[in-house]
SERO-4910 file (N, C-alpha, C, O; in steps of 0.05 Angstrom, whole numbers):
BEGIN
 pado doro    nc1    nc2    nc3   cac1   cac2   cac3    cc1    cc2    cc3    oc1    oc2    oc3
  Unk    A     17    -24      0      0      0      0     18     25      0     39     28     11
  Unk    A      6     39    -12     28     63    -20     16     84     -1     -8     88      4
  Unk    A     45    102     13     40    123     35     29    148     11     31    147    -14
  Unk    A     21    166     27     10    183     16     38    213     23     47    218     46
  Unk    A     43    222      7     63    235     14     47    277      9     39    292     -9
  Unk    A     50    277     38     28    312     41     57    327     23     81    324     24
  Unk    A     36    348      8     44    366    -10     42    396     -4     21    408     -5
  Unk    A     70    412      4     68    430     12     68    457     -2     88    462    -16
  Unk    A     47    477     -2     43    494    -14     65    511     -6     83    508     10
  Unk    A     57    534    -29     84    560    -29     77    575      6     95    583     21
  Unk    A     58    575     11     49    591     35     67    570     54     89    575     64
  Unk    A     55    547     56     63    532     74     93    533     78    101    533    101
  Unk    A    109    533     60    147    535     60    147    564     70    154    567     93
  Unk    A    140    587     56    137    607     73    140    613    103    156    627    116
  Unk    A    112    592    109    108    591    149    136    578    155    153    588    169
  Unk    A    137    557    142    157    540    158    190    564    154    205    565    173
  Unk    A    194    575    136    221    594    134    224    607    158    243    612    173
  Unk    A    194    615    158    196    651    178    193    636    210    198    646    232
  Unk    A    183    608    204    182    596    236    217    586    253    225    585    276
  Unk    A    231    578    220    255    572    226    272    586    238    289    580    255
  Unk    A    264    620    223    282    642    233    269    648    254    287    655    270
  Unk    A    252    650    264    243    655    297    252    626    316    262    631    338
  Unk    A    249    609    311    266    586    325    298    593    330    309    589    352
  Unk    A    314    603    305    340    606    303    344    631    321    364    631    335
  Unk    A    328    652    324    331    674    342    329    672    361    332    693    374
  Unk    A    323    651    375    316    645    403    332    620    407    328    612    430
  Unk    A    347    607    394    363    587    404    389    591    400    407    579    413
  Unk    A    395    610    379    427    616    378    447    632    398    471    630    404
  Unk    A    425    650    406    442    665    429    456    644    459    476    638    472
  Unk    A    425    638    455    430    612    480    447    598    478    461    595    498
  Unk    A    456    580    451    468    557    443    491    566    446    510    554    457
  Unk    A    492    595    431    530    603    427    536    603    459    553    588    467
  Unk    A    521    621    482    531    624    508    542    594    516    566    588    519
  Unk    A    521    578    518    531    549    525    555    540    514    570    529    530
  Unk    A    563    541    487    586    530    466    601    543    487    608    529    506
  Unk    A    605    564    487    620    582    498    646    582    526    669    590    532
  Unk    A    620    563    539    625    557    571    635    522    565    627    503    552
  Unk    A    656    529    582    670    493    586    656    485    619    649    496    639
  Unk    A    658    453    604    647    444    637    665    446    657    654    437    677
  Unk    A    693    457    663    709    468    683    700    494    689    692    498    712
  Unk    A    699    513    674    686    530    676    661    528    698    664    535    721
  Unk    A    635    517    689    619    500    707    626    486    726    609    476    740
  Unk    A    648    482    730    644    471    753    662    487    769    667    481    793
  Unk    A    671    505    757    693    520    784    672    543    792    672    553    814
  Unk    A    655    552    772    632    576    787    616    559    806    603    570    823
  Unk    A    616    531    802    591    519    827    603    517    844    589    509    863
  Unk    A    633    521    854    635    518    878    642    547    887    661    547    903
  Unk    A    634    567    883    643    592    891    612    596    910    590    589    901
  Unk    A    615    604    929    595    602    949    579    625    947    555    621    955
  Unk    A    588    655    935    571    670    929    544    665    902    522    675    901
  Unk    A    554    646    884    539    642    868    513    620    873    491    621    863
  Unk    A    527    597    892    499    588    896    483    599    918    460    593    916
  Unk    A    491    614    940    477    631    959    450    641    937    426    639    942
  Unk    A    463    654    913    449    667    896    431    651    885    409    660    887
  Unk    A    433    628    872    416    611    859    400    605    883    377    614    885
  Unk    A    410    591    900    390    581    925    364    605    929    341    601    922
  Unk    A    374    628    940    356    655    937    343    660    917    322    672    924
  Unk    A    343    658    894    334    670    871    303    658    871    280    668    873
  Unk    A    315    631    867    293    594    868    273    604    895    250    610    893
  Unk    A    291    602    923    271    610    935    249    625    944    227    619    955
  Unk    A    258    641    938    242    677    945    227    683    920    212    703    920
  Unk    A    228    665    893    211    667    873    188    643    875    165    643    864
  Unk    A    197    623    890    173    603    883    154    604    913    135    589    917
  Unk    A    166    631    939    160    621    963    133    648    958    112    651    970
  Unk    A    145    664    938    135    694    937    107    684    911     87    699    908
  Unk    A    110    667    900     86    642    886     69    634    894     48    630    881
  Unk    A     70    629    914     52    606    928     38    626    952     14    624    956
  Unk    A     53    645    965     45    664    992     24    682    967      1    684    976
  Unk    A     28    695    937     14    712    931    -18    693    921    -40    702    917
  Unk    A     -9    663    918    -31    651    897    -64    647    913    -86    645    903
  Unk    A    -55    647    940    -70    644    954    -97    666    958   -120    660    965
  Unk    A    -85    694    951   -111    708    940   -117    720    912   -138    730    906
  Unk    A    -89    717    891    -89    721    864   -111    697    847   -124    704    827
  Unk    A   -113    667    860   -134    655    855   -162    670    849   -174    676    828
  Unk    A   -169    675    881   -203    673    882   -203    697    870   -226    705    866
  Unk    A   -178    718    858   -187    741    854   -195    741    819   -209    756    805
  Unk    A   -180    720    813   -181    714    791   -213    699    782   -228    704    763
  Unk    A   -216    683    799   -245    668    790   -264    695    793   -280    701    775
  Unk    A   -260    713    819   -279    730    815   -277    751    782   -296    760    771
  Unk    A   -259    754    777   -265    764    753   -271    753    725   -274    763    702
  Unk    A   -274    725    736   -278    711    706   -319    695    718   -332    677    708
  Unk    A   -321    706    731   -352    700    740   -367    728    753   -388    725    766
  Unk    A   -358    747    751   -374    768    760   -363    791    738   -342    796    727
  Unk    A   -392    802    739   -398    826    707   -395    851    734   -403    847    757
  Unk    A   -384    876    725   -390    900    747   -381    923    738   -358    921    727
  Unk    A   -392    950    738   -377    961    718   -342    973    736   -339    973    761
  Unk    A   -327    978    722   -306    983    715   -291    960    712   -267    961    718
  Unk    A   -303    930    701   -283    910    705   -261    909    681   -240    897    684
  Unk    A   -267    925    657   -250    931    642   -221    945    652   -198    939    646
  Unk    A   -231    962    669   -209    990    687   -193    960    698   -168    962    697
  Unk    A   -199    942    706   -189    927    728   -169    904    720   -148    897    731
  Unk    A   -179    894    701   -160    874    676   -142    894    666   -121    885    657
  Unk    A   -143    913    666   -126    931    655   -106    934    670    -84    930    661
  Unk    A   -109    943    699    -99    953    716    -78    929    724    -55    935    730
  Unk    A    -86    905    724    -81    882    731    -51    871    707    -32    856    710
  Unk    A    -58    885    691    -27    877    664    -17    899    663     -5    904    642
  Unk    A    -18    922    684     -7    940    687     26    940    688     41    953    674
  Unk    A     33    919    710     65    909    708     78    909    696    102    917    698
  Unk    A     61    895    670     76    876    644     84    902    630    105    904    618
  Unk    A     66    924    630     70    939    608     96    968    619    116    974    606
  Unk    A     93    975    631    112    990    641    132    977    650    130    954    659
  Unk    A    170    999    647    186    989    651    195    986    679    192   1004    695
  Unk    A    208    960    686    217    948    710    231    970    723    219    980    742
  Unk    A    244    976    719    258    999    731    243   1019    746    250   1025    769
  Unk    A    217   1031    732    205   1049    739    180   1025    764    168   1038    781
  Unk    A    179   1012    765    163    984    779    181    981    805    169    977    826
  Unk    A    204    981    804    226    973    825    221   1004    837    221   1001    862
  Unk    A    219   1025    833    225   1056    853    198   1052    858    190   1053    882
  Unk    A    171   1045    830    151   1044    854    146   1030    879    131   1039    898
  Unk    A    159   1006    878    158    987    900    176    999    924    175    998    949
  Unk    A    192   1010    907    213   1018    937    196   1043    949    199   1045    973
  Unk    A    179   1061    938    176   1080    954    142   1067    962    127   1085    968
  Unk    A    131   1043    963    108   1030    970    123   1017   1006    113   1023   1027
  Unk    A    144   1000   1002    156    995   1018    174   1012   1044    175   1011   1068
  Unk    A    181   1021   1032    211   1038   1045    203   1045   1074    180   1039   1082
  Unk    A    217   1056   1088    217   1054   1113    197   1074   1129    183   1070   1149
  Unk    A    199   1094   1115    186   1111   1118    146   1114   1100    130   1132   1101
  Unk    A    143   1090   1086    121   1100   1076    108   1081   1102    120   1070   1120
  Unk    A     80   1080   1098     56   1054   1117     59   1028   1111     44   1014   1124
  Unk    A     75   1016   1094     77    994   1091    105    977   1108    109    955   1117
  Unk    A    123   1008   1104    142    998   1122    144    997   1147    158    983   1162
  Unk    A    124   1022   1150    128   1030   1186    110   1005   1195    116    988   1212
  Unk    A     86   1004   1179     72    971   1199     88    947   1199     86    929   1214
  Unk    A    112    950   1171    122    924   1179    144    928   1202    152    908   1216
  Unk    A    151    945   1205    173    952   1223    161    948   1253    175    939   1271
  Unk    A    137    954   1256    125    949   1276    109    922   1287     96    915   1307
  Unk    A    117    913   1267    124    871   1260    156    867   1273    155    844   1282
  Unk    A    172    874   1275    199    871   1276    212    859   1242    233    847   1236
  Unk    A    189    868   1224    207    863   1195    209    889   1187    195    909   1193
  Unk    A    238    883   1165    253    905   1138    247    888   1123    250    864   1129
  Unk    A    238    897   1099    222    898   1071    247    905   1057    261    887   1047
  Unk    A    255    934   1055    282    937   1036    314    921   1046    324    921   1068
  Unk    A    327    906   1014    348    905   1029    347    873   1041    365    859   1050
  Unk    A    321    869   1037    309    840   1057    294    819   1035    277    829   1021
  Unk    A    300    796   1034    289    775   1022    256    773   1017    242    764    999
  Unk    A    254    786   1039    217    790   1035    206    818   1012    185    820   1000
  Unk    A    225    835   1012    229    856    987    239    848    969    245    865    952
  Unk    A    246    824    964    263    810    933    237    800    927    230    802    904
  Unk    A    212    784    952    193    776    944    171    792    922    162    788    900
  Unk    A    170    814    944    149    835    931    155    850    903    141    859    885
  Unk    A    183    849    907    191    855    873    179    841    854    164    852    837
  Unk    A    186    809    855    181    791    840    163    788    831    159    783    807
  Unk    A    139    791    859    107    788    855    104    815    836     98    813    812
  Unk    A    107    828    842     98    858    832     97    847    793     76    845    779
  Unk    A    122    843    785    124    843    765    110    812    746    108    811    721
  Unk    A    104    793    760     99    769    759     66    756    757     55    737    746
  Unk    A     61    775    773     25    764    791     16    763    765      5    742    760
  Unk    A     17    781    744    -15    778    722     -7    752    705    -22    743    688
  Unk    A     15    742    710     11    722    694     -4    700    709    -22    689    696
  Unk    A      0    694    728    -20    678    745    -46    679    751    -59    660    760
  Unk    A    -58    709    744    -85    725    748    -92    710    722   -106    690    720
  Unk    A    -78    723    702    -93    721    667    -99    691    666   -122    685    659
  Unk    A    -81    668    674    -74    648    667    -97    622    686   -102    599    680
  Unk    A   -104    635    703   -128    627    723   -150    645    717   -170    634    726
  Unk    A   -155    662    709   -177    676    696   -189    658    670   -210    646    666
  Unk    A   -168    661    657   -176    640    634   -185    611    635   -201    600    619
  Unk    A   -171    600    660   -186    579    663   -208    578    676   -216    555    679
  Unk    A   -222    596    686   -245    592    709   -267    600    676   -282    584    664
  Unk    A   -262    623    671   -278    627    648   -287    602    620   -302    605    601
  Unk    A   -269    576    629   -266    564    607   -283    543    615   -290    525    599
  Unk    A   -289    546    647   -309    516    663   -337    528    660   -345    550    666
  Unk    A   -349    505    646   -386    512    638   -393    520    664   -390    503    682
  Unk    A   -407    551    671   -425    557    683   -449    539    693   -458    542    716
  Unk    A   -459    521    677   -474    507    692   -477    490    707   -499    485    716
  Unk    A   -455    476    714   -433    459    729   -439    471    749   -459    462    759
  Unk    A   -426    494    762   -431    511    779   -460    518    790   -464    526    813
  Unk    A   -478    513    773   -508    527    783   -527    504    786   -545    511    801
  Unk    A   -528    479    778   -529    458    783   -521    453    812   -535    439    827
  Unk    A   -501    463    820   -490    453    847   -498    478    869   -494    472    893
  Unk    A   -504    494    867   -510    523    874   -546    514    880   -560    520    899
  Unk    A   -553    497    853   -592    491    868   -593    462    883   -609    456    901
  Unk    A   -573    446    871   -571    421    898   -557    432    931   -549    415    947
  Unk    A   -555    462    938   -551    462    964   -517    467    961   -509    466    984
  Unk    A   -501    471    947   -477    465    955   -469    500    960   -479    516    944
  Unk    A   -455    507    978   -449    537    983   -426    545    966   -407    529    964
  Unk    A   -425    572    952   -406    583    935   -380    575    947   -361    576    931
  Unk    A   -376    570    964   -345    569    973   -347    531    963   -331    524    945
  Unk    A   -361    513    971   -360    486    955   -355    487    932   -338    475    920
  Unk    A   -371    503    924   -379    500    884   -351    511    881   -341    500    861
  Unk    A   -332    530    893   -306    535    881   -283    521    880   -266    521    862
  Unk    A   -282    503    911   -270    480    918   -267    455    895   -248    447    882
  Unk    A   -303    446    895   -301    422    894   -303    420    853   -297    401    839
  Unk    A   -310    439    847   -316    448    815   -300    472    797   -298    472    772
  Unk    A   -292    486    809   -281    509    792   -260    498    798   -253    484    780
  Unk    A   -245    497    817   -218    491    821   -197    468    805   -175    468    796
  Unk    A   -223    448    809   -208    424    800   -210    422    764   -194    410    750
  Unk    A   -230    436    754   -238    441    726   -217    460    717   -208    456    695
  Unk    A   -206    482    731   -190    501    716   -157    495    722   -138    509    717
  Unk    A   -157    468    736   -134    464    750   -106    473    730    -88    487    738
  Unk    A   -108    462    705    -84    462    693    -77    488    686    -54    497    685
  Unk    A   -102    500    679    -93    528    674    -73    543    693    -54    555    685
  Unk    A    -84    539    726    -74    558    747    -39    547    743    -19    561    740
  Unk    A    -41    526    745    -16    506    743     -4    527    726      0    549    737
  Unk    A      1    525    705     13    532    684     16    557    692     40    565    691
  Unk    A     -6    577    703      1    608    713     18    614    738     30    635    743
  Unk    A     18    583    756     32    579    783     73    583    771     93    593    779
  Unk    A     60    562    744     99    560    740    105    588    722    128    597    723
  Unk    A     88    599    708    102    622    687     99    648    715    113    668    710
  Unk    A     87    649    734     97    667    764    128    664    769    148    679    767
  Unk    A    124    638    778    159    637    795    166    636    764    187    645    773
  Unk    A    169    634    746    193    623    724    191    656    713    213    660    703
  Unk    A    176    679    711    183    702    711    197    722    731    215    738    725
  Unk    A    183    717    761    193    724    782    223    713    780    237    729    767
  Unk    A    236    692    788    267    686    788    285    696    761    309    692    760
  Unk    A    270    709    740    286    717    727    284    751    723    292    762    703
  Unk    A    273    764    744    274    799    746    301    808    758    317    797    774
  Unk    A    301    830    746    328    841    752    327    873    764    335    881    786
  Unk    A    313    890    740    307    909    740    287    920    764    297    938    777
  Unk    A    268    914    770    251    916    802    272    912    824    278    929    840
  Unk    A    281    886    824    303    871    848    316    891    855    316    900    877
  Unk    A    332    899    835    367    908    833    358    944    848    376    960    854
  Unk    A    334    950    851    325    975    860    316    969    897    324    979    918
  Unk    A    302    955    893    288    947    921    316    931    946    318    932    971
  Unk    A    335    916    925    350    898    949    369    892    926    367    871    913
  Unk    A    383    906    923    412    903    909    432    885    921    447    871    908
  Unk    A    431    888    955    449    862    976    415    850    989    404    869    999
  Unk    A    404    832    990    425    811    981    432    797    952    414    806    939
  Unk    A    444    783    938    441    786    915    426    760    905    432    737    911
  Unk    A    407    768    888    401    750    875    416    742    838    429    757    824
  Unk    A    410    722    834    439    716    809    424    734    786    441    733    768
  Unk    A    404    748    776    412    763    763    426    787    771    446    796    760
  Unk    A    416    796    788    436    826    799    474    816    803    493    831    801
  Unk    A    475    783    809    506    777    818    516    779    787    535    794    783
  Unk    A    505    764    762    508    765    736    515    796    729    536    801    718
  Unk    A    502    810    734    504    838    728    527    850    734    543    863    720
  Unk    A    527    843    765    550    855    768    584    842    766    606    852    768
  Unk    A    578    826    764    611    809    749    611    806    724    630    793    715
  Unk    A    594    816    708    598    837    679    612    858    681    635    860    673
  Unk    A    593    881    696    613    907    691    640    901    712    660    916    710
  Unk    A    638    885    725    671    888    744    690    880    727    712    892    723
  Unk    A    677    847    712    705    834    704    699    820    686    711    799    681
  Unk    A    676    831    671    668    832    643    653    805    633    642    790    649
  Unk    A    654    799    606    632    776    592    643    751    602    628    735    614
  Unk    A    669    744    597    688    714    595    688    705    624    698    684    630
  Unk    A    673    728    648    682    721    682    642    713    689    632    695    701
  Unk    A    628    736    674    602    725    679    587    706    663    564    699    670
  Unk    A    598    698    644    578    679    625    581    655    638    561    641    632
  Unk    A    600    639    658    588    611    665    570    614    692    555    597    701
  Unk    A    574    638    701    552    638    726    523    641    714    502    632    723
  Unk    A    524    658    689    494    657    662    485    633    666    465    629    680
  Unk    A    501    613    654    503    592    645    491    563    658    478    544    650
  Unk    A    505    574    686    495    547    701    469    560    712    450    544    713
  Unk    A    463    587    722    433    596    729    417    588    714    398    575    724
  Unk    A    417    592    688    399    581    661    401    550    660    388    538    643
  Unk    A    421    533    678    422    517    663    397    494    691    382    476    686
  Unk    A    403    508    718    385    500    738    357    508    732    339    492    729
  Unk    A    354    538    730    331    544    732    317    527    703    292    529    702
  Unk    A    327    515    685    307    502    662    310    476    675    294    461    663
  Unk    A    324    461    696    311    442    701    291    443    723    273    426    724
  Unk    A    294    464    743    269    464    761    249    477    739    225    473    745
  Unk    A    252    493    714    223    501    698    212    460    689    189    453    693
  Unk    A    225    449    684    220    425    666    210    408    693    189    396    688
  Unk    A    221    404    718    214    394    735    178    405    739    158    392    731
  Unk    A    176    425    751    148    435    754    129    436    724    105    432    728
  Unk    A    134    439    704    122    424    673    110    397    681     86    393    679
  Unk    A    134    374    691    115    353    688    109    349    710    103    325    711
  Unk    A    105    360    736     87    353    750     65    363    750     46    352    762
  Unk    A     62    389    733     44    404    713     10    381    714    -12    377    722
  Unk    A     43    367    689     28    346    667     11    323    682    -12    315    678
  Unk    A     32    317    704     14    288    723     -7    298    726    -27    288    716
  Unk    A     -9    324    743    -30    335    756    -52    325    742    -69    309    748
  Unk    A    -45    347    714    -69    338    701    -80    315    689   -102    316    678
  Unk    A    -64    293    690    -67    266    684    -78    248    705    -89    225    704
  Unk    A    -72    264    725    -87    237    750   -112    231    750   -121    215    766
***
């Protein structure tokens, strides 16, 4: 029996050209850095103790500053993907506000939201916490710049679970806080998932917010940064190198437990 062999149009070679050169723009930079770097190299930056202090921090305070914000970035999210009100346009808006302005100008807003002297700092101060300067201000950076992807990304999924599912369970007796539990939650699961990992997997890679709010302590992009301008490309590219090379296996690690999740 003879295969059938698919026949590709002029359009189609087209897509595939212009897909090639967007593949090649996004893998060559990467690839040359790696070529670049010898595995001595790698392995003499992993044992320098300032750099994994930095990795350890980066990982942490991005996936701890994930999980502490998701807990009301959720329900805030289902509420906007199930309730009509006016200004909810003003509010989705307000909400990708982050994304769209530059980090820099995001990092002084945070520092002067925080700082010692505004209400955020004096109540925390009157906690016995510092915000600037402090791991819990590497947090709020992170979040700052990070949250709407978790909002949009759990928005989208609550919006995507049939309403009637919900109202069905709303006239058999079940109370709105059940019906979100036991039905919205588990229906939009993969979505939030997916918004849970593109949080921390944007958060651990800010620089610009961070490097304003808490310059010490360092997290490895601000340490990257600055063993560039000290002692240039050939001293910071394997500390690049191995940061990029951990943080894509904790991204690939949280992917497939992603995937189980949603397979169980």
């Amino acid at each position: 029996m003879a295969l059938s062999v698919r026949k590709y149009s002029g359009f189609d070679l087209l897509i595939i050209f212009l897909s090639g050169l967007v593949l090649l723009f996004i893998v060559a930079p990467l690839l040359g850095m790696l070529l670049r770097t010898t595995p001595g190299q790698l392995f003499e930056v992993s044992g320098k103790p300032e750099v994994m202090h930095s990795i350890v921090l980066t990982l942490g305070v991005s996936f701890s500053a994930t999980l502490v914000f998701a807990v009301a970035a959720v329900p805030f999210a289902y509420f906007l993907a199930r309730r009509t009100f006016h200004g909810r346009r003003l509010v989705n808006g307000l909400v990708d506000l982050p994304i769209v302005i530059p980090h820099t100008a995001a990092g002084i807003a945070m520092l002067g939201f925080i700082s010692r002297e505004s209400v955020t700092g004096k109540a925390a101060s009157l906690l016995g916490l510092e915000l600037v300067g402090r791991p819990a201000g590497i947090a709020l950076a992170m979040a700052f710049v990070s949250l709407p992807f978790l909002i949009n990304a759990a928005r989208d999924g609550f919006a995507s679970v049939p309403v009637r599912y919900e109202k069905a369970a709303l006239n058999l007796g079940a109370s709105p806080f059940r019906v979100f539990i036991t039905i919205a939650l588990p229906l939009a699961w993969k979505q939030i998932l997916s918004g849970l990992v593109l949080m921390f997997a944007r958060g651990m890679s800010e620089f610009g917010a961070v490097v304003i709010v808490a310059y010490h302590p360092m997290v490895t992009p601000v340490l990257v940064y600055e063993w560039f301008g000290a002692y240039g490309l050939r001293y910071a590219r394997p500390a690049a190198v191995l940061f990029m090379l951990i943080a894509l296996a904790f991204f690939i690690v949280l992917r497939l437990l992603t995937h189980r999740r949603h397979h169980a």
